[in-house]
N, C-alpha and C positions, 0 to 999 in steps of 0.2 A: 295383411301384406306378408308375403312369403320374400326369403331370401334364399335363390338357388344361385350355389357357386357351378358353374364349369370349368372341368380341369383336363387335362392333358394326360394319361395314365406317366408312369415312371418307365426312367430311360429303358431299353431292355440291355439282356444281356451281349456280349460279342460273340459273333461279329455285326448283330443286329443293331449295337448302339452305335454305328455309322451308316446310313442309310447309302452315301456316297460310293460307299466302296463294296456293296454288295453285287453280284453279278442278277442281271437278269431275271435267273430266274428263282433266285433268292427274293428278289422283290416281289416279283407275280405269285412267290407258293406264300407269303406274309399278305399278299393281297387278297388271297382265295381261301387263308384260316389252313391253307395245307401246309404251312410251318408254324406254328407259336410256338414263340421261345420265352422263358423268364423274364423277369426281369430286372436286370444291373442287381450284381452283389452288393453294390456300393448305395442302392436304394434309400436304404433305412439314412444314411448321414445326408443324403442329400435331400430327403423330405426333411429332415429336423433342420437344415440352412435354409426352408423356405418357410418353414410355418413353426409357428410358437405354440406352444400346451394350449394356451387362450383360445388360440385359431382354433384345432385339434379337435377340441372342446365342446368351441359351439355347435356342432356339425349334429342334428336332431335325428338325421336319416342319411346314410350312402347308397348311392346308387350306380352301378355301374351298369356295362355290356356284359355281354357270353362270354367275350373273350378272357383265356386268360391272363392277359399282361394288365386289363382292368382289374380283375379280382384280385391279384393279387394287392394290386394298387391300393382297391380302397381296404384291403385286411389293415396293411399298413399303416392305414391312417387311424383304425378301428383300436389296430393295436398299442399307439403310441397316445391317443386321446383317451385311453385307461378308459372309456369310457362304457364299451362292450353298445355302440349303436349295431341297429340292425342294418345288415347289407342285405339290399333287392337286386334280383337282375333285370334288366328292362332292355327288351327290342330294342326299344326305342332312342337307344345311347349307342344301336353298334354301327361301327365306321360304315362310310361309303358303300356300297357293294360296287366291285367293279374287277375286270381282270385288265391288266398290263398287257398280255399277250392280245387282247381283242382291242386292242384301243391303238400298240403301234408295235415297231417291230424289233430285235434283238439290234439289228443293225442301226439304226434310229438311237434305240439307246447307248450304244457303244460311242456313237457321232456326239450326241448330245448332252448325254447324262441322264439324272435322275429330273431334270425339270421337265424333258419328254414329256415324262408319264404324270405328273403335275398340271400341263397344258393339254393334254390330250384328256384327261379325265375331266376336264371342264367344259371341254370340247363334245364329249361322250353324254355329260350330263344332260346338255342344253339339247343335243339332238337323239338324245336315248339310244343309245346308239356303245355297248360294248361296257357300261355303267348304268347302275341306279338313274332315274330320270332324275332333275333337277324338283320336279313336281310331286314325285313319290317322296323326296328326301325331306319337302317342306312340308309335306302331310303328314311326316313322321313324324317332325318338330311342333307341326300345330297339338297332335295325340299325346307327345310329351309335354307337351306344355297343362294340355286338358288336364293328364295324368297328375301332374304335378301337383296342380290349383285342389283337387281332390283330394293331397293326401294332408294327416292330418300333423303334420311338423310347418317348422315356422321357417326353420334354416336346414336345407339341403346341400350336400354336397353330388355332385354328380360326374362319376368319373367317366371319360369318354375320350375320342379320338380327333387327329389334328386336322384332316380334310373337312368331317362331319361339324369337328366346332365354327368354322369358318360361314359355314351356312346358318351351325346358331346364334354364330356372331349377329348376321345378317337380320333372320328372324328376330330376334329378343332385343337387339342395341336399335337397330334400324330399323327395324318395323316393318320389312322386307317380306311378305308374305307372300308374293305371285311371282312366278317362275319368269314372265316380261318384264320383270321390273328388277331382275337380274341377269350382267352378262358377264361373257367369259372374263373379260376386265376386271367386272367389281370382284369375283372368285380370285383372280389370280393375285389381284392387290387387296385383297383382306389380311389381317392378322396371321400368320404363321404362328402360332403359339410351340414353343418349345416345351420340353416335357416337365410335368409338376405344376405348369402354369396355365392363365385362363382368366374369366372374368368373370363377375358380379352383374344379378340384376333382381331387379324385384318385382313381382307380377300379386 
């Protein structure tokens, strides 16, 4: 029995660590990797208020995305668990694919905010349509999962994104494996995980 944590990468830097108050297409160039920014100065105190040396510790293998606000993330953890584990990169951790500008419009977001492009991406998934399909996303999750049961550590940490976890929520907690037996509903009222955070499971 393996112990994979999923987690949330660390807040980023400003003006990034308000998603709220970013314009348009500040969103869309973070949605499409044509912005990465750092992440938060303030990183390092805020991973130590969420996890203990113990925690730290047990972590046999990190794995994150391409991205780098993940890599950084899991150095982080790498470096404060003294412990020098090895980081891997995996496809199969990177956020949603999807663009903001094909899903709805500048004006849309102005009227409504950043939950537009929250509801609209769910929207996108289910009918493939301006986003990753809902079905490519749970094939990824089944491969990471494959990927995972093969390697040879006991506790995993895997650092990853907040749209992409909601569907691993889905996969791994609920047992949610077919794209009909999820709808925009269950996406939009799943877990929100804020950053550093995430959940436990055991395969």
């Amino acid at each position: 029995m393996k112990k994979i944590t999923f987690i949330r990468h660390c807040l980023l830097e400003p003006p990034y660590n308000d998603y709220s108050r970013l314009t348009f297409n500040r969103i869309s160039g973070l949605a499409i990797d044509r912005i990465s920014p750092n992440i938060h100065p303030e990183s390092q105190k805020l991973l130590l208020e969420k996890f203990d040396y113990k925690k730290l510790k047990s972590f046999d293998l990190i794995l994150c995305s391409h991205s780098k606000r993940t890599k950084q993330t899991a150095e982080l953890f790498r470096k404060f668990a003294n412990k020098n584990q090895e980081i891997r990169v995996l496809p199969e951790l990177s956020e949603i694919s999807f663009n903001p500008k094909a899903l709805t419009t500048q004006k849309e977001f102005i009227k409504q905010g950043l939950g537009v492009i929250r509801t609209s991406l769910f929207h996108g998934m289910k009918n493939g349509q301006g986003a990753e399909s809902l079905d490519a996303v749970l094939l990824r999750a089944q491969k990471l999962k494959d990927e995972l049961l093969e390697l040879p550590f006991n506790n995993i940490l895997c650092v990853t994104h907040s749209f992409y976890m909601r569907v691993l929520r889905l996969f791994f907690l609920e047992k949610l494996t077919k794209s009909c037996d999820i709808s925009e509903l269950k996406l939009i009222n799943t877990t929100d995980h804020h950053h550093l955070e995430g959940f436990e499971v055991n395969i």
